[in-house]
LOKE-48862 format. One line per 3 residues: number of its first residue (from 1); for each residue x, y, z of N, C-alpha, C, CB. Coordinates in steps of 0.2 Angstrom, whole numbers. Atoms other than C-alpha are relative to their C-alpha. Glycine has a CB too. Layout:
NUM	X Y Z X Y Z X Y Z X Y Z; ...
This chain:
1	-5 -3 5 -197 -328 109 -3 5 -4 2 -6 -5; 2 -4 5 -199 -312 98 2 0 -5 0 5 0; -3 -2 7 -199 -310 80 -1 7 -2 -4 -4 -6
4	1 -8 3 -198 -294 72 -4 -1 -6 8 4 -3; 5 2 9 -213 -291 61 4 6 -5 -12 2 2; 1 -1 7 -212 -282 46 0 11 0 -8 -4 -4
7	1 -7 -2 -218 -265 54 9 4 3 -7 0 6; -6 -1 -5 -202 -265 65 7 -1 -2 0 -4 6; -7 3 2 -188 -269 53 1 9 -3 0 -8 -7
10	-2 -6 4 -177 -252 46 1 2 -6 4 0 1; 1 -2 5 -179 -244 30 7 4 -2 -5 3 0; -2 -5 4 -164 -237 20 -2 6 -1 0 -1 -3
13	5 -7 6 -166 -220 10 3 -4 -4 2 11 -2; 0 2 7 -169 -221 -5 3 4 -4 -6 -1 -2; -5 -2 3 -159 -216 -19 -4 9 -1 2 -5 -7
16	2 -5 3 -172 -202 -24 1 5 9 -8 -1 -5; 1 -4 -6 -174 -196 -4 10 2 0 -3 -7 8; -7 -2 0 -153 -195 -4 -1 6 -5 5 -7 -3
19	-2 -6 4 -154 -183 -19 -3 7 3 -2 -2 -8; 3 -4 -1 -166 -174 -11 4 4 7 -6 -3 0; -5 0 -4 -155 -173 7 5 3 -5 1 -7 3
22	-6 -4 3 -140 -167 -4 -1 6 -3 3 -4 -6; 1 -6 0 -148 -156 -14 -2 9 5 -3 -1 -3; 6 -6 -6 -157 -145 1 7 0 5 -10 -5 5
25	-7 -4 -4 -138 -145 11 5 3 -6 5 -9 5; -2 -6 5 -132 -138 -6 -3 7 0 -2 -3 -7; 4 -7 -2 -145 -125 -5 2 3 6 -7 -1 0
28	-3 -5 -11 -139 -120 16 4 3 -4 3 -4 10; -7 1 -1 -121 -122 10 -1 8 -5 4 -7 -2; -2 -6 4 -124 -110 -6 -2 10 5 -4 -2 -9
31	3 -6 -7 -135 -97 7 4 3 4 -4 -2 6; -2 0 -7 -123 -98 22 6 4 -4 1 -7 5; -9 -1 1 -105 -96 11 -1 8 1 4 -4 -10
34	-1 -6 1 -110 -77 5 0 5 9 -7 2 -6; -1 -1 -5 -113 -74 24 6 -1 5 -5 -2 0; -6 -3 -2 -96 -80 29 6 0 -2 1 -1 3
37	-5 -3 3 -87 -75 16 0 9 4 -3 -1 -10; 0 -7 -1 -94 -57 21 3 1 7 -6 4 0; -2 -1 -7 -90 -62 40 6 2 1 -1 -5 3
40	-10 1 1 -72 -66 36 5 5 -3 3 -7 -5; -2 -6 3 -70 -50 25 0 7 5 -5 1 -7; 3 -6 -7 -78 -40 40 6 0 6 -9 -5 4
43	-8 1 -4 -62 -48 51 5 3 -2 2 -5 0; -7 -2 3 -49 -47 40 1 9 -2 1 -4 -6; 1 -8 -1 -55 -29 37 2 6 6 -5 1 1
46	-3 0 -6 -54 -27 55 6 2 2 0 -6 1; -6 2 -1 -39 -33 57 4 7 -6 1 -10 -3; -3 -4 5 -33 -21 42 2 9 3 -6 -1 -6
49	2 -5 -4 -40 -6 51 4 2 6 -6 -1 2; -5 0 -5 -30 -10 67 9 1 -1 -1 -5 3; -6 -2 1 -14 -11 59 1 9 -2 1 -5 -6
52	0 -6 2 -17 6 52 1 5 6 -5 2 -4; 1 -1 -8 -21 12 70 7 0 3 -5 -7 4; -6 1 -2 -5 5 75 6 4 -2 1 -6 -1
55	-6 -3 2 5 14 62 2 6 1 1 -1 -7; 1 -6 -4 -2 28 66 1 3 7 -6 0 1; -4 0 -7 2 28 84 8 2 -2 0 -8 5
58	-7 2 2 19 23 79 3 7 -1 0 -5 -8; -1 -6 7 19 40 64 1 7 9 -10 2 -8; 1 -3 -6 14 49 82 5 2 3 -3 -2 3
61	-3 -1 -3 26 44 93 8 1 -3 -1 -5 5; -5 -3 4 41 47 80 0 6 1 0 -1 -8; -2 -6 0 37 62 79 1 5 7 -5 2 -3
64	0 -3 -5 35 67 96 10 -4 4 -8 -3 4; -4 0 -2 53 60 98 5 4 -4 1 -5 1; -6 -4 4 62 68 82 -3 6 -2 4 -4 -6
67	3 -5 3 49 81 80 0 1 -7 1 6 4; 3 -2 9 44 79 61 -1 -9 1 9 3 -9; 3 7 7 38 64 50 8 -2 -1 -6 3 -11
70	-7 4 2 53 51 46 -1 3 -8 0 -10 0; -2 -2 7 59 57 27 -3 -6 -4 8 1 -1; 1 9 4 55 42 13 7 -1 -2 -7 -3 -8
73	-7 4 0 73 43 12 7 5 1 1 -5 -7; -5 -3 1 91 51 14 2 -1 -6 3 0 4; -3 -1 7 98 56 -1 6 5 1 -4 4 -6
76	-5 -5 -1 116 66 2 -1 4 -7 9 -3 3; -1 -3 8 116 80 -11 5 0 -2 -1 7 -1; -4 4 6 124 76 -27 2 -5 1 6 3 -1
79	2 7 1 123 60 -24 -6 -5 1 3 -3 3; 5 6 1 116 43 -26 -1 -2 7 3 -5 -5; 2 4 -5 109 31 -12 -7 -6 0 -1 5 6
82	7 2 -4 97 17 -7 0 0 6 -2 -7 0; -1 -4 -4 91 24 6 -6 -4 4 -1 9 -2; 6 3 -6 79 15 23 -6 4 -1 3 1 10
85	8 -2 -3 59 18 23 0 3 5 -5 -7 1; 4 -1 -5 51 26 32 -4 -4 5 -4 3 -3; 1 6 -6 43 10 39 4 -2 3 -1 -6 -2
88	-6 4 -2 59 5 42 1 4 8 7 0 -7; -1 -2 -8 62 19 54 -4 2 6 3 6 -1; 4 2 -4 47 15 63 -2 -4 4 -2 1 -1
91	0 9 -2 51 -1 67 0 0 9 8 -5 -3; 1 -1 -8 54 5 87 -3 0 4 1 3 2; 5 -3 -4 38 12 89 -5 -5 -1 -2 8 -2
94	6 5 4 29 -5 81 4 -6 6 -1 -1 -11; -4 4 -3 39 -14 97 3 -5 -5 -3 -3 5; -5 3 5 52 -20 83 8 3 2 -3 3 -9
97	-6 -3 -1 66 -14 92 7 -6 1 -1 4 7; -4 3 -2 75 -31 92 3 0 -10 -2 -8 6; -3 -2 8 75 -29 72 4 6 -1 -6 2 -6
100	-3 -4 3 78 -12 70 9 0 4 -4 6 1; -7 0 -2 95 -14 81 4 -5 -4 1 -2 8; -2 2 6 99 -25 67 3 6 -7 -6 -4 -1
103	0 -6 7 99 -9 55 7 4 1 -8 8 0; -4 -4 -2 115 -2 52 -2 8 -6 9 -4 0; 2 -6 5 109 18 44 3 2 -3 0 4 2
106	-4 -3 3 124 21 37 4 -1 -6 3 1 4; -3 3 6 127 8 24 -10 0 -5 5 -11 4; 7 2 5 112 3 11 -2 -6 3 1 -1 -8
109	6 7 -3 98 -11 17 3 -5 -7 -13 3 0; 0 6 5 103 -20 0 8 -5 3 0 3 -10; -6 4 -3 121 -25 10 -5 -6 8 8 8 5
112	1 1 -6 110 -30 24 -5 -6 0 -2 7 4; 6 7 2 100 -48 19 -4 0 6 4 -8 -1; 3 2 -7 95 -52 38 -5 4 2 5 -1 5
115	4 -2 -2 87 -38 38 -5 1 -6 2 6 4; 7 1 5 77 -37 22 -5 -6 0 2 0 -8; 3 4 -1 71 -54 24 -7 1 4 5 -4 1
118	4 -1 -5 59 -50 39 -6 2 -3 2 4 4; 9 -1 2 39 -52 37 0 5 8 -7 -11 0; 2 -4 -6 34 -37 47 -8 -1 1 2 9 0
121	7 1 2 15 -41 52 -4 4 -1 -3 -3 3; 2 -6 0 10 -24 55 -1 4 -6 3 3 4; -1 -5 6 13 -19 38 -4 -5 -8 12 1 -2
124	0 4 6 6 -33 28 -9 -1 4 6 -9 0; 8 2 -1 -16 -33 27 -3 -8 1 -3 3 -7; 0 8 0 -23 -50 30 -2 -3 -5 -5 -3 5
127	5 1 8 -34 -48 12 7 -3 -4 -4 8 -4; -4 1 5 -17 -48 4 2 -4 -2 4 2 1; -2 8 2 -13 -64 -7 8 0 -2 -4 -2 -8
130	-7 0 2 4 -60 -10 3 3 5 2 3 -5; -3 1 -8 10 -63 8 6 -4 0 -5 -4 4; -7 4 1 27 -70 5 5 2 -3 0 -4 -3
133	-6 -5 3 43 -67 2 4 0 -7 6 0 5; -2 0 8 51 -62 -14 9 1 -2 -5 8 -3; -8 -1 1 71 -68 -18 3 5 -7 3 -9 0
136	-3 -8 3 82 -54 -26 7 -1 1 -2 8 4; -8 3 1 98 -63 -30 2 -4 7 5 6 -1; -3 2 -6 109 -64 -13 -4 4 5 8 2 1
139	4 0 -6 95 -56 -2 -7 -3 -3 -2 8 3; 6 2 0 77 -59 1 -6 6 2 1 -4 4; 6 -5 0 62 -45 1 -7 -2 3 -1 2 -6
142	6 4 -5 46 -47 12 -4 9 -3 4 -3 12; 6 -6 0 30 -35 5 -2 4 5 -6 -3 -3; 6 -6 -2 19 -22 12 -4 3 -3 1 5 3
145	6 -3 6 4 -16 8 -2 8 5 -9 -6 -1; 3 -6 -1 2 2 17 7 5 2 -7 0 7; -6 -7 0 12 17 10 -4 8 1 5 0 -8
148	-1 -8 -5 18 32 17 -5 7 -7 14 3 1; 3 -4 4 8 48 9 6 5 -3 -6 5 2; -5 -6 6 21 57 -5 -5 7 -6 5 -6 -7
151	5 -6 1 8 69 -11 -4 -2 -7 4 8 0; 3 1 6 -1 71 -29 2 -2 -4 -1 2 -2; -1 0 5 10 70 -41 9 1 0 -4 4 -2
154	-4 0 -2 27 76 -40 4 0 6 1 3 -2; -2 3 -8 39 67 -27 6 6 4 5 -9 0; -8 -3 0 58 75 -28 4 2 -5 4 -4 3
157	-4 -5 6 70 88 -39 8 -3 5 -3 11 0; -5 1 -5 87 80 -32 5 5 -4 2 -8 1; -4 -7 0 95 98 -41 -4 4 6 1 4 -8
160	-2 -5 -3 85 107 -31 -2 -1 7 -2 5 -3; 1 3 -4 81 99 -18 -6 1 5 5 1 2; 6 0 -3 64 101 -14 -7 -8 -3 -3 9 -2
163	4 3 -2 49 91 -10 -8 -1 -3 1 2 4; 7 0 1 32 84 -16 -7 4 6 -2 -7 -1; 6 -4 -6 15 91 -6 -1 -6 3 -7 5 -2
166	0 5 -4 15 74 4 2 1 7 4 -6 -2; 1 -2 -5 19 71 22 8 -3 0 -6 -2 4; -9 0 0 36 64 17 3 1 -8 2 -10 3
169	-3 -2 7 49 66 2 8 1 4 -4 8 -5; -7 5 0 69 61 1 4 8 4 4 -4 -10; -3 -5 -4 76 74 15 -4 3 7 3 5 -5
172	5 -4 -3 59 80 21 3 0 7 -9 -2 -1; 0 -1 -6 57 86 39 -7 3 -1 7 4 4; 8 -5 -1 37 88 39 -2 0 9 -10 -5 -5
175	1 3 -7 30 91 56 -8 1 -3 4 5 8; 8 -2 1 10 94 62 0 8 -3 -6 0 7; 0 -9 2 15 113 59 -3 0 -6 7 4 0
178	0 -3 8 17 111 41 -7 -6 -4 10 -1 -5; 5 1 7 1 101 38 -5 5 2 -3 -7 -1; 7 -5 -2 -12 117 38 -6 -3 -3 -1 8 -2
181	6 6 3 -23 105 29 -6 -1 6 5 -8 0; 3 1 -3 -27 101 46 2 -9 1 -6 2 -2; -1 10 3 -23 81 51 -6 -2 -1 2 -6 6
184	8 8 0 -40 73 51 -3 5 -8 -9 0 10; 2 -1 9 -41 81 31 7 -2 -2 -3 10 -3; -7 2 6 -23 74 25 2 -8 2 9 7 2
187	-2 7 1 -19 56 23 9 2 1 -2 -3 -8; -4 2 -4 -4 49 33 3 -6 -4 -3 -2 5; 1 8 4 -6 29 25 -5 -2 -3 1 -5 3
190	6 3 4 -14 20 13 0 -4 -3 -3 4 -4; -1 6 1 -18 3 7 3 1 -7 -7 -5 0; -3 -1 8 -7 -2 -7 -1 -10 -1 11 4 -1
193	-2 8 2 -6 -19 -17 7 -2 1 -3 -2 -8; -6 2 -2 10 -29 -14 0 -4 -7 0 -5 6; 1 4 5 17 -36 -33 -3 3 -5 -1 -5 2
196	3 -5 7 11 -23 -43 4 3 -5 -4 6 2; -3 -4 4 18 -19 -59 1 6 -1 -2 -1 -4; -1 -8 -1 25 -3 -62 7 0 -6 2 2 12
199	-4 -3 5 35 8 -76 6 3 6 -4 6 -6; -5 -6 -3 52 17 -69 4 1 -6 5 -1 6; -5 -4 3 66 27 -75 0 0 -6 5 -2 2
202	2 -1 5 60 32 -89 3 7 -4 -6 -1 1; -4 -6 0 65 50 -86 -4 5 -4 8 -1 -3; 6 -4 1 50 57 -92 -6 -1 1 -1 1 -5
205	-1 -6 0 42 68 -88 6 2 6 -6 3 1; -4 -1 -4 57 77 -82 0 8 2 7 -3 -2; 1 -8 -2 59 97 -73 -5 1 4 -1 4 -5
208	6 -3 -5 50 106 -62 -7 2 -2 2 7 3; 6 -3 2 32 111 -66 -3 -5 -2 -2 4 -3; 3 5 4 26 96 -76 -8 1 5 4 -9 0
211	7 -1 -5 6 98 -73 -2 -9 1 -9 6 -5; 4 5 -2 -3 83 -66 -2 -3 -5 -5 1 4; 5 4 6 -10 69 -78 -7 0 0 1 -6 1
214	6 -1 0 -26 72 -83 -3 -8 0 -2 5 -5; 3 7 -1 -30 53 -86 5 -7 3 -3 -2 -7; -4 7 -2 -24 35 -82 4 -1 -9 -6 -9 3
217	-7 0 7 -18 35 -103 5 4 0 -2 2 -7; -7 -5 2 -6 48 -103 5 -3 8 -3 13 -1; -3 4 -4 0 40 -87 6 -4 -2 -5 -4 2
220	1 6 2 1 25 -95 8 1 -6 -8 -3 -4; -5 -3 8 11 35 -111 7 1 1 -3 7 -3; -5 -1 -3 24 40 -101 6 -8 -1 -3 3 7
223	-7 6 -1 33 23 -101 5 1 5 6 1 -6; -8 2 -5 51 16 -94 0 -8 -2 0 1 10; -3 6 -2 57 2 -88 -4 -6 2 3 2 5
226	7 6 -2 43 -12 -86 2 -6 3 -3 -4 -6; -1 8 -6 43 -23 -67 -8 -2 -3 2 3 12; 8 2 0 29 -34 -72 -3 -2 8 -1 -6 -5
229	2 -1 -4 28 -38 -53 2 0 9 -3 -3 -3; -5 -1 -5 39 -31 -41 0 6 5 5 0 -2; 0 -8 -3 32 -13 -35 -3 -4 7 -5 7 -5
232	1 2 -6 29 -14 -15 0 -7 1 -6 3 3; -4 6 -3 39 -29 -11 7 1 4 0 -5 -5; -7 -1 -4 53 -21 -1 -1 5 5 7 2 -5
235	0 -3 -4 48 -16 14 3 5 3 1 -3 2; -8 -3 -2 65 -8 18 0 6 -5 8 -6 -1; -4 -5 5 66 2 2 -3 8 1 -1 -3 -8
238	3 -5 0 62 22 3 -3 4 -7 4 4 3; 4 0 6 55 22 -15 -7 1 1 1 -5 -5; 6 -2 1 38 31 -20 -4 -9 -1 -1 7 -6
241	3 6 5 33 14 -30 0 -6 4 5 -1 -8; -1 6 -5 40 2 -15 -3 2 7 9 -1 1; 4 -2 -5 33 11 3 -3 4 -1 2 2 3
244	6 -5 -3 22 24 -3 -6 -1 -4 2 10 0; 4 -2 2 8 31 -12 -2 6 -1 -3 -2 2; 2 -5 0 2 45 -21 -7 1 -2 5 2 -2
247	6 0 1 -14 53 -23 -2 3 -6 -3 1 6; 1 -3 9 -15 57 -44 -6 -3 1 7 -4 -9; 8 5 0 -32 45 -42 -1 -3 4 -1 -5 -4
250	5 4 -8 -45 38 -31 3 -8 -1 -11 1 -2; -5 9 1 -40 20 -26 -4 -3 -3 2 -6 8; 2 6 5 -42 5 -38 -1 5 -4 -7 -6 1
253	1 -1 9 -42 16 -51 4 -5 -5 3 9 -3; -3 6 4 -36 5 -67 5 5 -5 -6 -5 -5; -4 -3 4 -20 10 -77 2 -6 -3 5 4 2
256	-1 4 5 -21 -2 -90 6 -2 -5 -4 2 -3; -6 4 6 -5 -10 -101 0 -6 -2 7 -1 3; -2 8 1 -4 -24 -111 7 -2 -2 -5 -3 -7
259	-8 2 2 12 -32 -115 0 -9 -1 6 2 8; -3 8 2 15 -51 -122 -8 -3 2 9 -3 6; 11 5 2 -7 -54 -123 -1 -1 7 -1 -11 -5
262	3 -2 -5 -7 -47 -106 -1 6 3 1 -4 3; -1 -6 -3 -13 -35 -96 1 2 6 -4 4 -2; -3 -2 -8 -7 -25 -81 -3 7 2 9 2 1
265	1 -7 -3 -14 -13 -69 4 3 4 -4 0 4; -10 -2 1 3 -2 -68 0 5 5 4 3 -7; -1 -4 -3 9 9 -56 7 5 -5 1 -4 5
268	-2 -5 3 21 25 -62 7 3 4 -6 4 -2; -5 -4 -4 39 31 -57 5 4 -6 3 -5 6; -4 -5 5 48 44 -69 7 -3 -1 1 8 4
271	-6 4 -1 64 39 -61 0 2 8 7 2 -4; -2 2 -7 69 33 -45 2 3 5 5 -4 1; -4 -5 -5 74 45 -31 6 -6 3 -6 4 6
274	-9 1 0 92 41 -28 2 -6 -3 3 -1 8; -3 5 9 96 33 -45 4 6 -4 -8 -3 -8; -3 -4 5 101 51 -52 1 4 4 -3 1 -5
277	-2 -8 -2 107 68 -48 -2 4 -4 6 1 0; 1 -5 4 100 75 -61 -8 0 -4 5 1 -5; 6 -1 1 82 69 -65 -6 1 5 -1 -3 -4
280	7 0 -5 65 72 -55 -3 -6 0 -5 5 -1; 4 5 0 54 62 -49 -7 0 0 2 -3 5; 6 -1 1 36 61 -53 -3 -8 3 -1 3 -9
283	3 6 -1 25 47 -47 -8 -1 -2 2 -2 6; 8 2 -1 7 39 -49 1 -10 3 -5 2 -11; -4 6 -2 9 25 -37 -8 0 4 10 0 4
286	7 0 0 -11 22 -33 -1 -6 5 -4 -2 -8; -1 3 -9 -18 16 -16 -6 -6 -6 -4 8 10; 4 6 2 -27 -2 -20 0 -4 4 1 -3 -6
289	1 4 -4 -35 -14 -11 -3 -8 -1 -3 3 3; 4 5 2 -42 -32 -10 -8 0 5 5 -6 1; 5 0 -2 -57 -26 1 -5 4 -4 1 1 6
292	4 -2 5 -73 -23 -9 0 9 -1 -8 -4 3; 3 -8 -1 -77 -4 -13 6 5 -1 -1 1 8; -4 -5 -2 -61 5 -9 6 -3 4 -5 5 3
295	-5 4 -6 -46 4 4 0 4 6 8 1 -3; -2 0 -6 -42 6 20 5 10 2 5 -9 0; -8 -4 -2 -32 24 26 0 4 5 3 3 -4
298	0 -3 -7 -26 33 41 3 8 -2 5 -5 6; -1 -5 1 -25 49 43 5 4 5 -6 2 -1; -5 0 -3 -12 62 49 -1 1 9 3 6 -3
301	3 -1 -6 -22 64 66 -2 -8 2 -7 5 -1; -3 6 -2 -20 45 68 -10 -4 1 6 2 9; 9 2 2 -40 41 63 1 -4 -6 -6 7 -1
304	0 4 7 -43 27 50 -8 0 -5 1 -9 2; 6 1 5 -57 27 37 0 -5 -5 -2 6 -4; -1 3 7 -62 18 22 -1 6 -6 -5 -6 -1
307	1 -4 7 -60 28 5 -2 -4 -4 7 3 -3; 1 4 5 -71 23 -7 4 0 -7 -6 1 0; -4 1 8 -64 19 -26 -5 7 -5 -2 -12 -5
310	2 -3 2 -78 32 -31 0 9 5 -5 -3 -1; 0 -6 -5 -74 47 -19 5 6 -7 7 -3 11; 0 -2 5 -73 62 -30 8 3 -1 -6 5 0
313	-9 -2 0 -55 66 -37 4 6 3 1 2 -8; -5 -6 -2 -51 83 -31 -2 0 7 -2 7 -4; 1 2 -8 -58 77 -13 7 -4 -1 -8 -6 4
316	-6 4 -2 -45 64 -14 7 2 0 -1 -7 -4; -6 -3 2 -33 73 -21 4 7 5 -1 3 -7; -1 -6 -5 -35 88 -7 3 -5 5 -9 5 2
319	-5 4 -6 -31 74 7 5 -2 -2 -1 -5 3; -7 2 2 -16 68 -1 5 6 -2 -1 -5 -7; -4 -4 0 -10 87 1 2 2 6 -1 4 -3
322	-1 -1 -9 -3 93 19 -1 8 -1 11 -2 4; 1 -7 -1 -6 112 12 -2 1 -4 4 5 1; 3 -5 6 -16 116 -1 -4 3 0 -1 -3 -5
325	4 -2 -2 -29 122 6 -8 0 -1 3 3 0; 6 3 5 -43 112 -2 -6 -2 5 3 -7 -5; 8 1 -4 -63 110 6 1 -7 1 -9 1 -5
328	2 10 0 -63 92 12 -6 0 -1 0 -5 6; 7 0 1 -75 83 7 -2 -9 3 -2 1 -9; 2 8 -2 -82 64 11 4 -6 -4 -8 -1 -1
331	-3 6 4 -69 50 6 -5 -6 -1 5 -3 4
């Protein structure tokens, strides 16, 4: 018969060996996270990058069917409209042709629910936290984060019917001709936040010439209408402040508002293109991102880079022109 001696019987841990065991898989765990946190930021990046790629294509073969850039919207003169994105009328080339035969062109998207509702994936970054759709009474609104380029500063004069220095604006017909920029020096798209506060119709500054803002305060000064968090969430819509971006500042710059013991980092829209007939439209509607550094953007030559948040103002400001004829320089 065997007994088990003394040597051969099993030992527990002990409470201090347990702490020790916990602490030292605390220590991997805190090591390993920063490694794939960066992994998963390195994907979704990725992933961020391709979409751009794709819209790009997209911007491409538009154009090689209607020969120009889609407008960011029709506006009949002397009147009003909400008027389809520019995203919107690329929905064909992003194999979205069973939506866009949904679109009727000739009425406004805000009759059209079934089709605002729609998450398009191509239009939405993976970083983005505000991935979901946003109700608006009797429809429904679905974000995006990468708008169209409307240039520096000024978008549209709907007396006189001209155009910012972007690649679109509310009638435009840009083709490559009219960017001498050069494509691979002029921005196309660029990351935007989804649910960003933003001033409109304010109606100042109004007229032709207004110079550029020199800082984010006088920005800021300008006033309006205060969405605290509704700018680029309508896919559908051809507003500067809803599909685009303009390039007044390097991305993530901060335009600072407090309101009710908080504060907002604000986007800017004078007034509305096709809200009036008689005022302009100025914008500061700032490319921002949730990936470290900078954002994501493609250029009119159908190439993506990253722009850093420090890339020097009048570089950034020379790609965000289709003719101004400015040195590039390194985003």
């Amino acid at each position: 018969m065997y007994y088990a001696t003394s040597h051969s019987r099993r030992h527990a841990f002990t409470l201090v060996e347990l702490l020790v065991v916990i602490a030292i898989i605390g220590i991997l765990v805190a090591l390993l996270l920063p490694a794939v946190q960066a992994a998963r930021e390195a994907a979704r990046r990725m992933s961020c990058g391709n979409n751009l790629k794709q819209i790009g294509l997209a911007l491409h073969n538009y154009h090689d069917t209607f020969k120009s850039f889609p407008p960011s919207a029709f506006i009949p003169n002397g009147a009003t409209a909400d008027s389809f994105s520019p995203q919107a009328r690329l929905l064909s080339f992003l194999e979205q042709e069973n939506l866009q035969d949904l679109i009727n062109w000739n009425v406004s998207y805000a009759s059209q629910p079934a089709v605002t509702k729609q998450r398009i994936a191509t239009y939405v970054c993976p970083s983005e936290i505000g991935d979901r759709e946003r109700p608006d009474g009797a429809r429904t609104h679905y974000p995006l984060t990468y708008g169209i380029n409307m240039g520096t500063w000024f978008v549209f004069d709907p007396t006189s019917r001209s155009g910012g220095d972007g690649i679109a604006y509310p009638n435009g017909r840009i083709n490559f001709a009219s960017v001498t920029d050069g494509t691979s020096n002029t921005l196309a798209f660029a990351e935007v936040k989804a649910w960003n506060p933003y001033f409109r119709d304010g109606g100042n500054p109004n007229g032709l010439g207004v110079a550029i803002p020199a800082t984010p305060a006088q920005v800021v000064s300008y006033g309006g209408n205060f969405k605290t968090n509704s700018g680029h969430t309508e896919w559908v819509d051809g507003r500067t402040h809803q599909t685009g971006f303009t390039g007044t500042f390097p991305p993530n710059t901060k335009f600072i508002y407090a309101s009710g013991g908080q504060e907002y980092d604000v986007d800017f829209n004078s007034s509305r293109e096709g809200k009036t007939t008689n005022k302009t439209t100025y914008a500061v509607v700032t490319s921002r991102s949730y990936h470290p550094g900078g954002a994501q953007v493609g250029l009119v030559d159908g190439s993506v880079r990253f722009a850093s948040e420090t890339v020097d103002l009048s570089v950034w400001r020379g790609y965000a022109t289709r003719d101004g004829g400015e040195v590039s320089g390194e985003l």
